[in-house]
Structure formats: C-alpha cells, structure tokens
C-alpha positions in Angstrom: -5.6 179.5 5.7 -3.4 178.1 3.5 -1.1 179.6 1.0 -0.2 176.4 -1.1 -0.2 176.5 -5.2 -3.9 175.0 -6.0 -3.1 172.9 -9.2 -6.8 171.1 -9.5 -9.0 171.4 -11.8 -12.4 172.0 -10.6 -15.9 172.0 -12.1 -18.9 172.8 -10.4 -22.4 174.9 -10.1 -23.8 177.6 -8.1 -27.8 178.2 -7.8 -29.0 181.1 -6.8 -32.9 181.6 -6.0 -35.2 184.7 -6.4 -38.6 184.8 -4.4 -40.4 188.3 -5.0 -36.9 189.7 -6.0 -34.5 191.4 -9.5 -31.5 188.7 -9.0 -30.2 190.7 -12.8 -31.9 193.5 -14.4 -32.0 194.7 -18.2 -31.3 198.3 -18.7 -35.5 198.5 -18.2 -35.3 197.5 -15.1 -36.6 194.3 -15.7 -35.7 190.8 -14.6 -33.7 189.4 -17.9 -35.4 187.2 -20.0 -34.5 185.5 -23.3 -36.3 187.4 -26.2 -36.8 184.1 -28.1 -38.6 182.1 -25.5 -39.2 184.8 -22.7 -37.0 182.9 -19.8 -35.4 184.3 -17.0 -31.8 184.2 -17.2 -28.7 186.5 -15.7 -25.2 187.2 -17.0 -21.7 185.7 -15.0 -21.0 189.5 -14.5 -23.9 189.6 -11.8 -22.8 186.6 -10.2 -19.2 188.0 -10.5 -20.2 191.3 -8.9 -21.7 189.9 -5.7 -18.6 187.4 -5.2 -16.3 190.2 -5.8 -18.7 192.3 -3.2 -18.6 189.3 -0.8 -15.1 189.0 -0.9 -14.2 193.3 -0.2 -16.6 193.3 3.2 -15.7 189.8 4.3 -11.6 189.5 3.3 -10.7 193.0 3.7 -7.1 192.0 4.0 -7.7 190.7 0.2 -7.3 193.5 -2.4 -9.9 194.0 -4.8 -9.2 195.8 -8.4 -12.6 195.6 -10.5 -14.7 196.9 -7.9 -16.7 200.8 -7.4 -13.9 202.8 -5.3 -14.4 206.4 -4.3 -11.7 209.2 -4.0 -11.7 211.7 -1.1 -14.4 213.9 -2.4 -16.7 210.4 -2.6 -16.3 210.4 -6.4 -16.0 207.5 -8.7 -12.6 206.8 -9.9 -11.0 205.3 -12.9 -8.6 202.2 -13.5 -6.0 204.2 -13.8 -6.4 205.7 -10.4 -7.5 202.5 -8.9 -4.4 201.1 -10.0 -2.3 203.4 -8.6 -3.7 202.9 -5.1 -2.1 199.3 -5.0 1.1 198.5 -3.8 3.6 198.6 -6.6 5.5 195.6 -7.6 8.0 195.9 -10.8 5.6 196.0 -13.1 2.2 195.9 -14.2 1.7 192.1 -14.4 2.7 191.5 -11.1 0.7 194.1 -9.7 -2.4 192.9 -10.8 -1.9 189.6 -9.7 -1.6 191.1 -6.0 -5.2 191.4 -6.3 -7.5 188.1 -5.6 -10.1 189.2 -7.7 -7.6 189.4 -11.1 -6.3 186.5 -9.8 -9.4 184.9 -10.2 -11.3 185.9 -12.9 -8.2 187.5 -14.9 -8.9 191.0 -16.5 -8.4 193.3 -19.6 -6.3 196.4 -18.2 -5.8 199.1 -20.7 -4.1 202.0 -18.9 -0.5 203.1 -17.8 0.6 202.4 -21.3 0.2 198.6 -20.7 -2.4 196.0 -22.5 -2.7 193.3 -20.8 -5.5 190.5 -21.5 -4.7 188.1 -18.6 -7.1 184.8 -19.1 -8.9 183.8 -15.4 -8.7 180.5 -13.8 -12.3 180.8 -13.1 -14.9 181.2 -15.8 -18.9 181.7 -14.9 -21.4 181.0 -17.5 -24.8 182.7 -17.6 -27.6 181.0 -15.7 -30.4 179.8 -16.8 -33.8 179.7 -14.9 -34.4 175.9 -13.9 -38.4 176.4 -12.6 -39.4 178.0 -15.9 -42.9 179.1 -14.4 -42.3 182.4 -12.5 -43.4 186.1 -13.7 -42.8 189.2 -13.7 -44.6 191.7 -12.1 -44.2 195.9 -11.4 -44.7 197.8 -8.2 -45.3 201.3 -8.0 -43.3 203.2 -5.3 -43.3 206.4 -4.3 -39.8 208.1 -3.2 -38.9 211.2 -1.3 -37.5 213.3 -4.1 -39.3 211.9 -7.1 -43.0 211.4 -8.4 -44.2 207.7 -8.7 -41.5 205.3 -10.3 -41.6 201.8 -10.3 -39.9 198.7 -9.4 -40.0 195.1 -11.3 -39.1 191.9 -9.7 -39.8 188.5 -10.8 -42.5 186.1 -8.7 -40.1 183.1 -8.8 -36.4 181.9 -10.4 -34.1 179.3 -10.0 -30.7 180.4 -12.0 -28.3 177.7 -12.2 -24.5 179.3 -13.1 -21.9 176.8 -14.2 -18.4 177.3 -13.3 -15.0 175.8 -14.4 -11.5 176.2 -12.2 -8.4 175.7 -14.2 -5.3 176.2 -12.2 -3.1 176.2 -15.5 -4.7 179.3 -16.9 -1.8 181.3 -14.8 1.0 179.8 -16.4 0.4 181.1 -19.6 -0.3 184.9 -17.6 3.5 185.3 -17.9 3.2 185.4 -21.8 0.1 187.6 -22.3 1.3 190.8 -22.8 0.3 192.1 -26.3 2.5 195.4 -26.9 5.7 195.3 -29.1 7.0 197.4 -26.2 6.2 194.5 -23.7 9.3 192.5 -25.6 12.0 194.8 -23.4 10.5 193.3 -20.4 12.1 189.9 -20.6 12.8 189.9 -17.2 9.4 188.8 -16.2 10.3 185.5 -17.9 13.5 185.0 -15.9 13.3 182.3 -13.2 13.4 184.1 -10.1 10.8 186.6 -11.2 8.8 183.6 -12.1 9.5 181.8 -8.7 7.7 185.0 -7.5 4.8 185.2 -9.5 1.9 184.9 -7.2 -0.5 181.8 -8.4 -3.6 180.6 -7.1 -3.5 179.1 -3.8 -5.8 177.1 -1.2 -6.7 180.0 0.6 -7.7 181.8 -2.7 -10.1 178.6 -3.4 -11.6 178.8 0.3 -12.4 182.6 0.0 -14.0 181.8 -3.3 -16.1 178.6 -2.4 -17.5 181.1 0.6 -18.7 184.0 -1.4 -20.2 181.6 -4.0 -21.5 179.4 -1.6 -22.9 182.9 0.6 -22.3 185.9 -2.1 -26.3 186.6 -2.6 -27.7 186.2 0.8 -24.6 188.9 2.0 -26.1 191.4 -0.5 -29.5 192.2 0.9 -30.5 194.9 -1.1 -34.0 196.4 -1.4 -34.3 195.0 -5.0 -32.3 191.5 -4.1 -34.0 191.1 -0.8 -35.8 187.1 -1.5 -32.1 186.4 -3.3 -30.4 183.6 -1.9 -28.1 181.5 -2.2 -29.6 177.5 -3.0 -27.3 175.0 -3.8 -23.5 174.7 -4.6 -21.6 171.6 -6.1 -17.7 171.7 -6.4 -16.2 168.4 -8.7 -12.4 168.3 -7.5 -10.6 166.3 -10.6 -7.4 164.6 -9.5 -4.3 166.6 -10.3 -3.3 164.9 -13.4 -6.6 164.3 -14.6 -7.2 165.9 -18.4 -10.9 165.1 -18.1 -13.6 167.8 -19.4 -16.9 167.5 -17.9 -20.0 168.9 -19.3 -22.4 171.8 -18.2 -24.4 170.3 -14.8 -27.6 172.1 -15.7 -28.5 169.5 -18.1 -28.3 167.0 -15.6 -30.2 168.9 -12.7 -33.8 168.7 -11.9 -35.8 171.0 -10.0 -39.6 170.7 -8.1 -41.3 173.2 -6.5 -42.7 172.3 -2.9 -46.1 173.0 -2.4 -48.6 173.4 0.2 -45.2 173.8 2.6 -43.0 171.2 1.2 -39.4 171.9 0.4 -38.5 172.6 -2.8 -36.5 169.7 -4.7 -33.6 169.1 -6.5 -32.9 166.0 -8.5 -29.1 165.5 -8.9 -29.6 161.8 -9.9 -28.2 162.0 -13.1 -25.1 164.3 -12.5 -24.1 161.7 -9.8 -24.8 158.8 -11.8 -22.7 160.1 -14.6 -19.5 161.7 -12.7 -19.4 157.9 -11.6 -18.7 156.7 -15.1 -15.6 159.6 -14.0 -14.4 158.2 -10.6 -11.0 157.4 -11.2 -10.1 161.4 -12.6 -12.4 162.6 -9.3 -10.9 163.4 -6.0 -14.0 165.0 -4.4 -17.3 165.9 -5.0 -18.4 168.5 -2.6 -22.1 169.5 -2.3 -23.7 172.6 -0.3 -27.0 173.3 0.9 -29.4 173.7 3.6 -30.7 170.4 5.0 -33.6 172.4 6.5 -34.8 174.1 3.2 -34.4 172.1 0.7 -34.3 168.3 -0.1 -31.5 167.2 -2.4 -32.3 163.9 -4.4 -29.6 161.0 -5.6 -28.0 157.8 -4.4 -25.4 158.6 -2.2 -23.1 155.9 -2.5 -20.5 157.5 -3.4 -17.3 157.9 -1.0 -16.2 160.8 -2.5 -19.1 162.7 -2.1 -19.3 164.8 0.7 -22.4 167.2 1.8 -21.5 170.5 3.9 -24.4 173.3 5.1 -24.2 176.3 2.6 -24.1 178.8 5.1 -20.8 177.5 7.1 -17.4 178.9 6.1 -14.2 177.3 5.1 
C-alpha cells in the first residue's frame, strides 16, 4: 500500500442493514428511535466503533488510540495509560498522529498536562433509517447466572451514514493546541518538524474504504448478528476542486423485495445531480453485492465505477 499524502476531498455514504438485529442501542436496550416521530436512527459513534474495531483485528500493524485496551490483570485502562503504551515521539501531537484512528477521525486528549482538540479529516453523520416500516420487538432469554432478561432488536432498518473526507483538516492540526503553556513549543511549527508531521496517506484511505465498506459484517455479535454492510458510495472531487456537495440520503431511494426479490436502491437522482458536478469529480466509486441487491441509475457516466462490497483494496 501506498504511503503518498491523500489531498482529495471525498464525500460519500455508507448503508448498513439490520434484519432481526440492535445495529445501535439506547441506554434501554432498545434500537434508537427519534422521540418525535419514532424512527430508527444510530449515532456516527456506532459506525465509528465498528471501523475502529475492523481496523485493530484486520491492520494490526496500524495503532489504534480510542479503542477498549486491557492491562495485565485484564482490566480496563485509561487514556493516560493508553497513551503511554505508544511509541513516543517529541511530543504529544506527534504522538497521536502515529495512530490511524486519530489520524482519521481527530480526538480531544485531555491528559499528560496537554489539551489538544485535533479536528478529523473524516466526519460521520448519524443515520437515518431509509425503509421507515420495521419494529421493534423483545425476546426473553434466559442466561446461566441470571433470572430471565431480555433482549430487543428491531424487525427491519436500513441506516444510511453520510461521510465527508477533507484532507486539509490536518494542516491546521499543527495550530490546535489550546494551553498558554503550548506557546513554548514553537518548535512543532519549524519546518523540519513539519516535514515530519505524519498526514493522511493512500494507504490510510484504503484501510478506511475496507472497514466501511466490511466494518458490520466483521462484527458478528449475538445482538448485531443480521447487521450488514449494504451499500457504499465514495465521490472523489478533483484536487483543486472547492465544491461542497450535499447529504446523499436525500437523493437515495429504497424498495423492499418481496416474495424473494432483492431489495432496491434508487440512486437515480444522486447520479443525475453529481453530473451537473463532473468537471470538480475525479471518481465516483460505488460498492455492493450484485447478488443481493439491485442498484438503480443510468450508468453513463465514465467516471463511475462499481466494485463488490466484500473485496478489499
């Protein structure tokens, strides 16, 4: 893989299904729903915690920061702790950014006298439930230690996350920390420091298009078990570009199959308008599986390319 500065701007979707499954649940138990309309919906952090998951079991040369890690005795440790476990660079910022998963997402680190808000090049949004017709049920279960409990999944869901990838996020890393202290560090601003500072690179961008493109199949839980990834879309803007594109759920139909048809998706409209776009767009890369689901638009389009979900980069 490659280790060349990624300086595209990318904006994309993930959808993630959930058949008889909890994809994210309240502090109930419960699949999440709105409390003003009662739909289904999960938060980026549940997204974020599967990709982060993917990445530690499948990259395990890749260090991970924001992620459960156990001491000797198999206890939980804190930040501080997990921090010191990494391999120390000369100072706080550029040890973070040794880890892919800060690198990514950015983080707030509030330990070892340092506070550091370092803004992500990838933001998540919360998804939304494009089917709209699924419900939620309880099971009671019986467990070897316990009376009766209970376990709630939902029947059916469709959640559509948006993402955005903005290479440019890191440059302004260099200037983020927020201590009065921090201003004796000016040596993190001096040119061969910055030289060194690690940014996002190709292979960062193919680790992360194959844990969102895989992240909630991997995780086969007893609660996620019928979550699965469905559908990914990656919109690659030229380098120079300064376009802003809007969310894609808006432009994204969905149809359930029935009596054994595949279920549908209807990306008509999303195609139809990145073409108003095409001179900013250097690829539109699409991900499913040919065999499960039928994808609907006019594909007419060089720059659109269509890949199986489950095949790495």
């Amino acid at each position: 893989m490659s280790s060349t500065e990624f300086k595209n701007r990318v904006y994309g979707c993930v959808v993630v299904k959930a058949v008889n499954a909890n994809y994210n649940a309240d502090f109930n138990g419960l699949p999440r729903r709105l409390k003003s309309d009662g739909s289904f919906y999960a938060t980026d952090k549940s997204f974020k915690w599967l990709v982060r998951n993917y990445i530690k079991k499948n990259h395990e040369s890749e260090k991970v920061l924001f992620t459960k890690q156990l001491n000797e005795n198999f206890e939980a440790i804190d930040l501080d702790k997990a921090f010191d476990k990494l391999e120390q660079k000369d100072n706080v910022l550029f040890t973070l950014l040794e880890c892919i998963d800060v690198r990514l997402f950015g983080a707030t680190f509030a330990a070892k006298g340092k506070n550091l808000s370092l803004h992500g090049v990838v933001q998540v949004t919360h998804a939304m439930d494009l089917f709209g017709k699924g419900k939620v049920y309880t099971d009671e279960i019986l467990a070897p230690f316990t009376a009766i409990g209970s376990m709630s999944k939902a029947t059916e869901a469709h959640y559509i996350h948006n993402f955005s990838i903005n290479p440019k996020n890191l440059s302004s890393w260099k200037n983020v920390i927020k201590k009065e202290d921090a201003k004796k560090e000016k040596s993190l601003l001096d040119d061969e420091k910055e030289n060194s500072l690690k940014l996002l690179s190709q292979n960062d961008i193919n680790i992360l298009k194959n844990a969102f493109n895989n992240a909630a199949t991997f995780y086969d839980s007893h609660s996620k078990s019928g979550v699965e990834n469905e559908l990914s879309i990656y919109v690659t803007l030229n380098e120079n570009s300064i376009l802003t594109l809007p969310n894609f759920a808006q432009f994204i139909k969905f149809t359930k199959g029935e009596n054994g048809d595949k279920n549908s998706f209807d990306i008509s409209e999303l195609i139809k308008y990145l073409a108003k776009h095409n001179e900013d767009i250097a690829s539109i890369d699409i991900y499913y599986i040919e065999e499960l689901t039928n994808l609907i638009f006019d594909n007419q389009n060089s720059k659109i390319k269509i890949f199986d979900l489950t095949k790495t980069i």
